[in-house]
N, CA, C and O atoms as CSV, one atom per row, in Angstrom:
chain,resi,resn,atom,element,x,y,z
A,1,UNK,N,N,116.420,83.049,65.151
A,1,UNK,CA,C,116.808,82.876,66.524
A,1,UNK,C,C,116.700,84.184,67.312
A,1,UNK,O,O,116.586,84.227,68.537
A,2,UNK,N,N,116.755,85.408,66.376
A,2,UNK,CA,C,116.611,86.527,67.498
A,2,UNK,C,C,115.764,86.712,68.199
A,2,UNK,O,O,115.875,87.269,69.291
A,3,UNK,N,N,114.393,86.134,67.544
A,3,UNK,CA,C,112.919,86.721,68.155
A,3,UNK,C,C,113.081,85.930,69.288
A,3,UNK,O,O,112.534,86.368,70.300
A,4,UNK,N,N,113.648,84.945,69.381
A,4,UNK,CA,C,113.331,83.940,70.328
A,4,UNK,C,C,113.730,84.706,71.844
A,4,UNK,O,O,113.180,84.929,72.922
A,5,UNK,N,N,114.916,84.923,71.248
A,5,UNK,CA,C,116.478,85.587,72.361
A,5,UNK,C,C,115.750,87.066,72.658
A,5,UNK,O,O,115.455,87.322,73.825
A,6,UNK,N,N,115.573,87.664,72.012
A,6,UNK,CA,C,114.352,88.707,72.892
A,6,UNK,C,C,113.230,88.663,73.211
A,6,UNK,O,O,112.761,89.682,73.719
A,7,UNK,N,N,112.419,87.551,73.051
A,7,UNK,CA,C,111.692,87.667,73.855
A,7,UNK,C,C,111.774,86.990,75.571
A,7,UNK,O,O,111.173,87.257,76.611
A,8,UNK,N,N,112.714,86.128,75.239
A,8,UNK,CA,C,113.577,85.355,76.593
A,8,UNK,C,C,113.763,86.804,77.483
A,8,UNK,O,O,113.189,87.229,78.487
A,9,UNK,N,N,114.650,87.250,76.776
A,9,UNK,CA,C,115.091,88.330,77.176
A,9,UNK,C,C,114.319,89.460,77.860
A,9,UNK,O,O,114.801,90.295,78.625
A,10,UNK,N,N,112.951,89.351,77.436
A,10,UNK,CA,C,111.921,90.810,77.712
A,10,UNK,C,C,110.997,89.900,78.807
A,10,UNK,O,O,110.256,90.581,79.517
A,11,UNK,N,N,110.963,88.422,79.019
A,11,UNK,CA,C,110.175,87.844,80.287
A,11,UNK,C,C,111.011,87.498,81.318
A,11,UNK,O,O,110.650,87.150,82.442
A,12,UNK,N,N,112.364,87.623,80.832
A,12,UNK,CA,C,113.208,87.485,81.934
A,12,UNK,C,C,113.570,89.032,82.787
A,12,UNK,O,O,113.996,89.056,83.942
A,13,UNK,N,N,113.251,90.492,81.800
A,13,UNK,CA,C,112.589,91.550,82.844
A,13,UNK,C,C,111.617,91.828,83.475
A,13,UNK,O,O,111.600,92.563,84.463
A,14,UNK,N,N,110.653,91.248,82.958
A,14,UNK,CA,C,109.125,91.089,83.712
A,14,UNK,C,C,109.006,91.437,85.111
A,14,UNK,O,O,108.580,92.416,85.725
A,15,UNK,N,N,109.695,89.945,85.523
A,15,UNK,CA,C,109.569,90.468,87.438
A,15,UNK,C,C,109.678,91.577,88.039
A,15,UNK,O,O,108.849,91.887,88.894
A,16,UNK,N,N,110.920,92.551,87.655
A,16,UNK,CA,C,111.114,93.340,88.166
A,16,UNK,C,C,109.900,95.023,87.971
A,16,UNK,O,O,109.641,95.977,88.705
A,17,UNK,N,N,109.528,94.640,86.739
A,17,UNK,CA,C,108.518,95.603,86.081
A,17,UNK,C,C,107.113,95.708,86.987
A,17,UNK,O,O,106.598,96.743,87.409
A,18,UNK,N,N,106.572,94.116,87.189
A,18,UNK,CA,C,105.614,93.783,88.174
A,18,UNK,C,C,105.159,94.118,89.329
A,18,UNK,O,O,104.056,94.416,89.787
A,19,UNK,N,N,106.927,93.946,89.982
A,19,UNK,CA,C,106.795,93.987,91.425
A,19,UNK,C,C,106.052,95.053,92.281
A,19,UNK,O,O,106.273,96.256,92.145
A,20,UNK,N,N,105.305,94.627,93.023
A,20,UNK,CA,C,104.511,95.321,93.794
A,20,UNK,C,C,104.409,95.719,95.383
A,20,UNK,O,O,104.914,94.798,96.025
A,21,UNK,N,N,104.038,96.537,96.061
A,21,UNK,CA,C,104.111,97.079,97.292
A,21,UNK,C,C,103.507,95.640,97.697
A,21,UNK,O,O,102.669,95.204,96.907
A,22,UNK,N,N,103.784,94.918,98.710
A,22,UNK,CA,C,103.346,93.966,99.685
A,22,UNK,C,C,103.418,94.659,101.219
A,22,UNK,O,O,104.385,95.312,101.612
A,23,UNK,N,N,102.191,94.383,102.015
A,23,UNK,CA,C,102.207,94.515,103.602
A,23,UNK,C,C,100.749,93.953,104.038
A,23,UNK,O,O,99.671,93.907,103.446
A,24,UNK,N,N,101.102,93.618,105.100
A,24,UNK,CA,C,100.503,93.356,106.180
A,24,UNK,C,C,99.977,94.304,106.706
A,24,UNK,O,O,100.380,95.467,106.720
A,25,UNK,N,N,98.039,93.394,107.672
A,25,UNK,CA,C,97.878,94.374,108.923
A,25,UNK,C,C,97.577,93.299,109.735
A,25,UNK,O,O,97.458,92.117,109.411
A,26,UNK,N,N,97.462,93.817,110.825
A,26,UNK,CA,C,96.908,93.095,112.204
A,26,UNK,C,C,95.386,93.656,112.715
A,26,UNK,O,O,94.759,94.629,112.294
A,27,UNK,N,N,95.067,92.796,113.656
A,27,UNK,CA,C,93.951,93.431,114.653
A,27,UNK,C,C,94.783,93.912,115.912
A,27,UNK,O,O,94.653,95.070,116.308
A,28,UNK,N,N,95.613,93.050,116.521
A,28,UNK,CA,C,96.479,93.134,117.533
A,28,UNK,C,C,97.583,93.959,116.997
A,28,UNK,O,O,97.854,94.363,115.866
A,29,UNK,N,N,98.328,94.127,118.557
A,29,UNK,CA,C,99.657,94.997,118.589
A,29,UNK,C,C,100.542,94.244,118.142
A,29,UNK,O,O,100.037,93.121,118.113
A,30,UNK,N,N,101.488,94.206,117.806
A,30,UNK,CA,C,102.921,93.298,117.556
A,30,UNK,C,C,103.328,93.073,116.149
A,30,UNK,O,O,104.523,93.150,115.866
A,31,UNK,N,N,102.404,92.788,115.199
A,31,UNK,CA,C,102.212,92.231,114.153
A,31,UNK,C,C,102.315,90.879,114.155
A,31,UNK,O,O,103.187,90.277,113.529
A,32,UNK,N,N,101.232,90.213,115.015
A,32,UNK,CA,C,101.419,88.745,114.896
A,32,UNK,C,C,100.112,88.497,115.651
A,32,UNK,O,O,100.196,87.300,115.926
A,33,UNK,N,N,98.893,88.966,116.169
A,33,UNK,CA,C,97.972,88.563,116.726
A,33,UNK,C,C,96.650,89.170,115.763
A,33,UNK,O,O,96.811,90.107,114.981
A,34,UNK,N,N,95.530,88.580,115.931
A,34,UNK,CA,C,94.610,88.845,115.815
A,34,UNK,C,C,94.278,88.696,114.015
A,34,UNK,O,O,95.057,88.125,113.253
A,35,UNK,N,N,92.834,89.406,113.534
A,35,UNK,CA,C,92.562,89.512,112.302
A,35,UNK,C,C,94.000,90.071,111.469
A,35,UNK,O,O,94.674,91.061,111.752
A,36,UNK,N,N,94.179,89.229,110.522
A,36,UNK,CA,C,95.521,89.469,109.452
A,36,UNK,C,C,94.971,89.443,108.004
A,36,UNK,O,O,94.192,88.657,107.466
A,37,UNK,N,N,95.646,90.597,107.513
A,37,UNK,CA,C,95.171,90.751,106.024
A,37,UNK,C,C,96.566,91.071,105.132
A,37,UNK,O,O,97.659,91.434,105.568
A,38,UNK,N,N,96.230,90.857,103.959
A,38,UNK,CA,C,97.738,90.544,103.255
A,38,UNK,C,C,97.625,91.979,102.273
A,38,UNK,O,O,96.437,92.304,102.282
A,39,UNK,N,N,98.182,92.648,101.693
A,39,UNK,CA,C,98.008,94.085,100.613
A,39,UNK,C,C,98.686,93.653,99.468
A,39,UNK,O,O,99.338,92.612,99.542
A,40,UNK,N,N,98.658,94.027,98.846
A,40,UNK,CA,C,99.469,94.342,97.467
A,40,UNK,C,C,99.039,95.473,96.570
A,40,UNK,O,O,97.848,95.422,96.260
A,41,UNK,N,N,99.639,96.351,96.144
A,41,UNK,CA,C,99.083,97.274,94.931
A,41,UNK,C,C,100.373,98.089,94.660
A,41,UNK,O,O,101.420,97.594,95.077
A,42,UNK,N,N,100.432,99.359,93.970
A,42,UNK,CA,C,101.448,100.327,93.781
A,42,UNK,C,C,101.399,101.339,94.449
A,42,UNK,O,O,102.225,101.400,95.360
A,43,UNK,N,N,100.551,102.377,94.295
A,43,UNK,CA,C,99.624,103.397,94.623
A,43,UNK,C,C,98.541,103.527,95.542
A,43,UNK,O,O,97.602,103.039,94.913
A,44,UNK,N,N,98.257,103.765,96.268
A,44,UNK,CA,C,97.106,103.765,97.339
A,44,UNK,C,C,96.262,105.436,97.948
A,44,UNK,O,O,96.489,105.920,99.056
A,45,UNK,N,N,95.631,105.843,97.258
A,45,UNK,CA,C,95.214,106.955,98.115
A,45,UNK,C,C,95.148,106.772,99.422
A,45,UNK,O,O,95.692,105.910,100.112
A,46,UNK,N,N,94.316,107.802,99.773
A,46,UNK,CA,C,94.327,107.651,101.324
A,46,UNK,C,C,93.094,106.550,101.508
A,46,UNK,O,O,91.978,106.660,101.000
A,47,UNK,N,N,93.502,105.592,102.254
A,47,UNK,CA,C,92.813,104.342,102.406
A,47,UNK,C,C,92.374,104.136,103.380
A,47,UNK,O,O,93.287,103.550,103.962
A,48,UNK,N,N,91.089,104.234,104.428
A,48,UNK,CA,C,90.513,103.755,105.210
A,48,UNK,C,C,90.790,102.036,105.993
A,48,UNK,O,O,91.064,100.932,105.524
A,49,UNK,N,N,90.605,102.436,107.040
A,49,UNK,CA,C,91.338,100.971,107.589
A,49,UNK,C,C,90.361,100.357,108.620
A,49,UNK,O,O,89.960,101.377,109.180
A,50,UNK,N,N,89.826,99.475,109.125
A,50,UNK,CA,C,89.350,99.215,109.997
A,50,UNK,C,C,89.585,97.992,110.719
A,50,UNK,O,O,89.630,96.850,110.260
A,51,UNK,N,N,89.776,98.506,112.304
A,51,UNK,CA,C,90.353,96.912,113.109
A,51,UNK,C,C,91.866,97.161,113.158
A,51,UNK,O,O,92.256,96.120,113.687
A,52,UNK,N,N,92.726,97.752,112.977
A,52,UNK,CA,C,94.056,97.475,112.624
A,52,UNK,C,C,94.914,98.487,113.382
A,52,UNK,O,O,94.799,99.708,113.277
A,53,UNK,N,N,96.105,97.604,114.440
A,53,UNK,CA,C,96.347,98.253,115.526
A,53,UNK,C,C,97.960,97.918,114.636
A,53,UNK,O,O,98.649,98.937,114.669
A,54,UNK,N,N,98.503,97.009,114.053
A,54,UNK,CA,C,99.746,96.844,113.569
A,54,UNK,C,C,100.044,96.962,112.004
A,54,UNK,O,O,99.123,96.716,111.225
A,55,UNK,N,N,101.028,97.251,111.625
A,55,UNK,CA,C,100.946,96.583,109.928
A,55,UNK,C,C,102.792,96.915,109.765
A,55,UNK,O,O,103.571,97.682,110.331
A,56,UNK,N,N,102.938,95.676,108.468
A,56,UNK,CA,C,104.588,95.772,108.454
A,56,UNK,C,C,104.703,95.535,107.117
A,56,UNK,O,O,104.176,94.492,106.730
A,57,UNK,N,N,105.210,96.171,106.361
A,57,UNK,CA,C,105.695,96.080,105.201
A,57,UNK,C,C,106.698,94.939,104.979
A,57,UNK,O,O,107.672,94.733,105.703
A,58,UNK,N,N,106.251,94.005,103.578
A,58,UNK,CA,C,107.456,93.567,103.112
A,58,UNK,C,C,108.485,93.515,101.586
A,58,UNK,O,O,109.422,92.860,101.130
A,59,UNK,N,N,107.675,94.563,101.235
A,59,UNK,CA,C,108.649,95.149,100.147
A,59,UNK,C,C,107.468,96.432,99.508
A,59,UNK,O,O,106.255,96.599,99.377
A,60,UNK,N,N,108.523,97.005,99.294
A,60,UNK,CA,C,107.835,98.452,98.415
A,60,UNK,C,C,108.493,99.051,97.445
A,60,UNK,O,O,109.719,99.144,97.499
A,61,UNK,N,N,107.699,99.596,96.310
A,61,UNK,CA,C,108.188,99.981,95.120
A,61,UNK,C,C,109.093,101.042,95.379
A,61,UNK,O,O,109.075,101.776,96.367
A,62,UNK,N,N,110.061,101.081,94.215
A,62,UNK,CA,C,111.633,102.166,94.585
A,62,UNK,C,C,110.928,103.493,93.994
A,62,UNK,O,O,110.671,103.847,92.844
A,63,UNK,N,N,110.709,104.123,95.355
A,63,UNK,CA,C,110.296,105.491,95.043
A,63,UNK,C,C,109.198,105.853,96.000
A,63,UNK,O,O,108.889,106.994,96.341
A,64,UNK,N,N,108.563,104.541,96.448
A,64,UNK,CA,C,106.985,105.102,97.323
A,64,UNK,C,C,107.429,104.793,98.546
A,64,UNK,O,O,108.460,104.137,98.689
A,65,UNK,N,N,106.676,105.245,99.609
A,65,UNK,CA,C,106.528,105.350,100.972
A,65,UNK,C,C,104.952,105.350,101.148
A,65,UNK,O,O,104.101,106.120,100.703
A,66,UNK,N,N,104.829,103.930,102.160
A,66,UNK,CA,C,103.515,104.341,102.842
A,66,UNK,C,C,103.707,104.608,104.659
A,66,UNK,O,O,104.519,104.212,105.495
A,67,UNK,N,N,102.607,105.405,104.687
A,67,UNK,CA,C,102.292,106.356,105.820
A,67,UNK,C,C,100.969,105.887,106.263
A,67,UNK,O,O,100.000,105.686,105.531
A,68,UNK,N,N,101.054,105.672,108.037
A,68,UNK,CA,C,99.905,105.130,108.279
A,68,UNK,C,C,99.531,106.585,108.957
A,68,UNK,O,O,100.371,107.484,108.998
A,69,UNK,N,N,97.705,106.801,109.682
A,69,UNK,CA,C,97.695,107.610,110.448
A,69,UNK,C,C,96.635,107.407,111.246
A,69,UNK,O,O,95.928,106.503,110.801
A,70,UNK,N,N,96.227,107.891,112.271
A,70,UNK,CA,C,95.405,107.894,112.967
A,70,UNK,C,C,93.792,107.996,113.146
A,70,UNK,O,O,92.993,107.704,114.037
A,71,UNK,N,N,93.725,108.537,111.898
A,71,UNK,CA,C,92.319,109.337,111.873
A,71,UNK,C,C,91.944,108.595,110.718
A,71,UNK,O,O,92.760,107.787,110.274
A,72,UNK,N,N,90.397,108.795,109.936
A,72,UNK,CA,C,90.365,107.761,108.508
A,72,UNK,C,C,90.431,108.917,107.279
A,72,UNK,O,O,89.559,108.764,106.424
A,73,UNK,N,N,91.127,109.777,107.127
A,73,UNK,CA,C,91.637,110.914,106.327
A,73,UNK,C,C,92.667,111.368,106.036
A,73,UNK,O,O,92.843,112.393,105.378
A,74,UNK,N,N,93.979,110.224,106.771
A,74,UNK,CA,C,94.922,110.431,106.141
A,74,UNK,C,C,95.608,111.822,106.734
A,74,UNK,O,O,96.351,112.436,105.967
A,75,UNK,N,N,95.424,112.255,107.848
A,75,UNK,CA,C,95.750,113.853,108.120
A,75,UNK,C,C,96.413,113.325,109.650
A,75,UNK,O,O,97.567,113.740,109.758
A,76,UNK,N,N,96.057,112.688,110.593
A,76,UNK,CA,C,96.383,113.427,111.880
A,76,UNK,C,C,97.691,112.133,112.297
A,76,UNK,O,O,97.538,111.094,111.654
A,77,UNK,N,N,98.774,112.139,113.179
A,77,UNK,CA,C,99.844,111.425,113.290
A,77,UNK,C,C,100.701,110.684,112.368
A,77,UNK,O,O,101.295,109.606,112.347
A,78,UNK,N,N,100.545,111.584,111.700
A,78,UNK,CA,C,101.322,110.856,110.099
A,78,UNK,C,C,103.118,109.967,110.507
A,78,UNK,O,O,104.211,110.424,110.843
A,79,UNK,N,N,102.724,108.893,110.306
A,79,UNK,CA,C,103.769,107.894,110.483
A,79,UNK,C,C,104.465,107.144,109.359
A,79,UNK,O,O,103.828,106.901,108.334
A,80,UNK,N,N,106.335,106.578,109.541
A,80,UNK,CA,C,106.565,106.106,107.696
A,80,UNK,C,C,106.162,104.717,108.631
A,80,UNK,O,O,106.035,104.512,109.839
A,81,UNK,N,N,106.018,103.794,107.262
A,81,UNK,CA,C,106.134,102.268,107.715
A,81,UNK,C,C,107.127,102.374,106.928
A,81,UNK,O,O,107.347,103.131,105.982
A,82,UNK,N,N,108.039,101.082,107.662
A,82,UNK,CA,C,109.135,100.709,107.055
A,82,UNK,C,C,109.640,99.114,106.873
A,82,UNK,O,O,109.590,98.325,107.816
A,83,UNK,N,N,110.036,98.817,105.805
A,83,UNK,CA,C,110.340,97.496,105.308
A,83,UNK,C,C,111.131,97.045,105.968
A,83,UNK,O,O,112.257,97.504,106.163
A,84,UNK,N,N,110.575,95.879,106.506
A,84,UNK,CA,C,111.085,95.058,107.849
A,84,UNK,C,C,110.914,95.163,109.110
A,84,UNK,O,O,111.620,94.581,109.935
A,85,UNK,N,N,109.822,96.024,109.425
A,85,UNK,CA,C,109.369,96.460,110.535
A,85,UNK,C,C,107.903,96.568,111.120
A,85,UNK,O,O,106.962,97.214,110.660
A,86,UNK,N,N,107.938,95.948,112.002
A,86,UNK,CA,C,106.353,96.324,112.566
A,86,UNK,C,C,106.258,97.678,113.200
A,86,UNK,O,O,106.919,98.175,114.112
A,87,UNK,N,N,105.058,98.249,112.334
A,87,UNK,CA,C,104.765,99.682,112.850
A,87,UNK,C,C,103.326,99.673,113.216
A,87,UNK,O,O,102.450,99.113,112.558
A,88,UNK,N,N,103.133,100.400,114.422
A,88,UNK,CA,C,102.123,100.937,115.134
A,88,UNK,C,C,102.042,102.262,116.222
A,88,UNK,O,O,103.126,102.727,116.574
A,89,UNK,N,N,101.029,102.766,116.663
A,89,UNK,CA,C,101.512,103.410,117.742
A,89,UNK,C,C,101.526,102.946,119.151
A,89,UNK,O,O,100.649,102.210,119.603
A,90,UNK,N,N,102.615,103.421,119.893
A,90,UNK,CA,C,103.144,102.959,121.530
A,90,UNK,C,C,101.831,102.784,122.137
A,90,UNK,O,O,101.823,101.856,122.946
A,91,UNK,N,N,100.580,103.463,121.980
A,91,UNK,CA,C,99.697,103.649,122.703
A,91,UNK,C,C,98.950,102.229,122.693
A,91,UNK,O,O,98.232,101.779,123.586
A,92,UNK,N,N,99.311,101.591,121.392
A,92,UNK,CA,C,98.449,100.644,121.001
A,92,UNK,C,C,97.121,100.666,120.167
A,92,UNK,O,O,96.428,99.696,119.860
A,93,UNK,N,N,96.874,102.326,119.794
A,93,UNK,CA,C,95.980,102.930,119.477
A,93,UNK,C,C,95.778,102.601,117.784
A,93,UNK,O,O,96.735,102.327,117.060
A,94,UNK,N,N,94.292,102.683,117.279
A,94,UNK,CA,C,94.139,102.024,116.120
A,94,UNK,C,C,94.948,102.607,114.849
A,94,UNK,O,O,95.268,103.795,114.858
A,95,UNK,N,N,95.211,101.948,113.979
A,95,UNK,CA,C,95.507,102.801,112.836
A,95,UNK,C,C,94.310,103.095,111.255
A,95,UNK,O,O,94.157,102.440,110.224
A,96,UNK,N,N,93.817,104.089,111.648
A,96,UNK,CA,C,92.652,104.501,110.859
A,96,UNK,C,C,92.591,104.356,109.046
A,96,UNK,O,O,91.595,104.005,108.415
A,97,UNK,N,N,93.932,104.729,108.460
A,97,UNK,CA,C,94.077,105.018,107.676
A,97,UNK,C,C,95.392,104.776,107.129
A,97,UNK,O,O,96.227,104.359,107.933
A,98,UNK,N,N,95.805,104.972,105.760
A,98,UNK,CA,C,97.258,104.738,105.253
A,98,UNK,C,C,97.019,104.873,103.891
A,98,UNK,O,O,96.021,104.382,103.365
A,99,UNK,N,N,98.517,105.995,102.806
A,99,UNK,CA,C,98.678,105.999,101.847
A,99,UNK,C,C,99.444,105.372,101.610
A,99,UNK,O,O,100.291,105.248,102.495
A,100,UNK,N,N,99.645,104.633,100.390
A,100,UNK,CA,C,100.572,104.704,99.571
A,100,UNK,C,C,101.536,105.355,98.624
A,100,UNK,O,O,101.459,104.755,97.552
A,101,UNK,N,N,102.443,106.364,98.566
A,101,UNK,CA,C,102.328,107.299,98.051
A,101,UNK,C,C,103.614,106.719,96.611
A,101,UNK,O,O,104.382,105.758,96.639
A,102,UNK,N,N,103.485,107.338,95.945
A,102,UNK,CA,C,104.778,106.893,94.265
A,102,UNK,C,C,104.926,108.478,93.859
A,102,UNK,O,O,105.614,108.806,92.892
C-alpha cells in the first residue's frame, strides 16, 4: 500500500511544480481589442514582440518578474507587468519587447 500512497502523494504535488508564467498580449490599448495571443513558459530572454500595444499577466512563477520595453532589445523604458493588470504605455505606444526574468 505504500507505493500506492506515494505516488498519490507525488501527483498530487505535480501542479504546483508545473505551474507556469501565463499572459496575454493585445494589438490594441486596453487589453481587450485587437490581435490576442496567449504565453506560457518560465523563463524568457529578451523576446521580441510585434503588433502589441497591451499585455496582462495572469499568473507568474514565485520569484520572476516580467518587464516589457519599448525598443526590440529589451533596454529602453523598462516597465514591471503585474498580475492582474493591464500594462502598457499612456502614450499608447508599441511594446517592442519583454523578459521574463527567474
Amino acid at each position: 500500500m505504500a507505493p500506492i500512497f506515494s505516488l498519490a502523494f507525488a501527483l498530487a504535488a505535480l501542479p504546483a511544480a508545473v505551474l507556469a508564467t501565463n499572459a496575454q498580449s493585445w494589438s490594441g490599448t486596453s487589453c481587450n481589442s485587437g490581435d490576442h495571443l496567449f504565453w506560457s513558459g518560465h523563463s524568457i530572454a529578451c523576446q521580441q514582440l510585434g503588433n502589441v500595444r497591451s499585455i496582462s499577466v495572469d499568473n507568474i512563477d514565485s520569484g520572476c518578474t516580467i518587464t516589457y520595453y519599448s525598443d526590440s532589445s529589451c533596454s529602453n523604458d523598462a516597465s514591471p507587468a503585474r498580475v492582474g493588470q493591464c500594462s502598457g504605455y499612456n502614450t499608447g505606444g508599441p511594446i517592442k519587447s519583454w523578459s521574463w526574468d527567474c
